[in-house]
C-alpha positions in Angstrom: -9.1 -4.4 -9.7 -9.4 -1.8 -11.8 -6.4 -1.0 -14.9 -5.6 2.1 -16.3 -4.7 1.9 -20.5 -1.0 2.4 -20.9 -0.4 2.1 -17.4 0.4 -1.1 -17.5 -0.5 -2.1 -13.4 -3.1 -3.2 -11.5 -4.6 -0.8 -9.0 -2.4 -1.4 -5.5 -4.2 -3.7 -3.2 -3.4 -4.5 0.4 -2.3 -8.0 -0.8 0.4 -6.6 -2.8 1.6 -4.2 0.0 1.8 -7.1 2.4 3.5 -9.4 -0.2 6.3 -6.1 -0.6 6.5 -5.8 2.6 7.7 -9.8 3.5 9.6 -9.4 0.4 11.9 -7.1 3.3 11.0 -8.3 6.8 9.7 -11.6 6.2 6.1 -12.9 5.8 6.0 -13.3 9.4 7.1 -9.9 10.3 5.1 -8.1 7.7 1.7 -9.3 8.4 2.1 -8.5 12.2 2.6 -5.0 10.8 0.5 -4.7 8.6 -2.5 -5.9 10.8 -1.1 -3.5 13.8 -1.3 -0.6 11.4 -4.4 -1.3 10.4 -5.5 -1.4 13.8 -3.7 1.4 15.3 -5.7 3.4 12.1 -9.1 2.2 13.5 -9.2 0.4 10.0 -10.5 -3.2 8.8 -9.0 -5.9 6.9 -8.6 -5.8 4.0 -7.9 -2.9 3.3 -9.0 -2.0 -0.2 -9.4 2.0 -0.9 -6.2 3.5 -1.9 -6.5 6.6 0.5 -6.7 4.2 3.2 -3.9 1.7 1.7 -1.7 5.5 1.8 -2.8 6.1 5.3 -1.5 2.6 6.2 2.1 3.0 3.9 2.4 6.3 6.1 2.1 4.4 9.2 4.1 1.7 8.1 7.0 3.8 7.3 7.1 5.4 10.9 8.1 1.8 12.0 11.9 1.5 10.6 14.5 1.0 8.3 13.3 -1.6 5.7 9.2 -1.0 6.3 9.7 2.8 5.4 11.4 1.3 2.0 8.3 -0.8 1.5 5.9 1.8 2.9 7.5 4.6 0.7 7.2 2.6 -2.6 3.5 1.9 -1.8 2.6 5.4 -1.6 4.7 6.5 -4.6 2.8 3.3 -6.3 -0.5 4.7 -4.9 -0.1 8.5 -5.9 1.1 7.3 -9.3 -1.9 5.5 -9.8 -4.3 8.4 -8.5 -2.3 10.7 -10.4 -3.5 8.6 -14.0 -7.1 7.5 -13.0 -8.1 10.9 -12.9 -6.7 12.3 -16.1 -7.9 9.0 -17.6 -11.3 10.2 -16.8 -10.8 14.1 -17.5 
C-alpha cells in the first residue's frame, strides 16, 4: 500500500482492522463482524478504500464495548492518514 514520508505507517487496510479487532474479541469474533458490517454496508470483501474502511469502523463501533475501541482507533488511524496524503500532495 501506499506510505506517506515521515509518517512512518502503511496506509490502513482491512487486514489490519480485522487483525485489531481479534486482538479484542478474538479472531473468531472479529471476522464475523467484520464480514456482517461489510454486508450490512452493501460492501465487498476486501475492503480496500479508506472511506469505505471508515464507513465500516463506524459500523463496527455501533456493535459494543471492545469493537467501538477497535472501530474508534481505525478511524482516528484512517483520518490521520487522509489528513497527511493530502498535504503530502499540496
Amino acid at each position: 500500500m501506499a506510505r506517506i514520508e515521515n509518517y512512518g505507517q502503511e496506509q490502513p487496510t482491512e487486514q489490519d482492522a480485522v487483525k485489531a479487532l481479534a486482538d479484542l474479541v478474538g479472531p473468531q469474533m472479529a471476522e464475523g463482524l467484520w464480514g456482517l458490517s461489510v454486508q450490512a454496508l452493501g460492501l465487498r470483501r476486501p475492503v480496500s478504500t479508506p472511506a469505505e474502511l471508515r464507513r465500516v469502523a463506524e459500523h463496527v463501533m455501533e456493535v459494543g464495548e471492545l469493537s467501538r475501541v477497535a472501530g474508534r482507533s481505525l478511524k482516528v488511524r484512517i483520518i490521520t492518514y487522509e489528513a497527511l496524503a493530502r498535504t503530502v500532495k499540496a
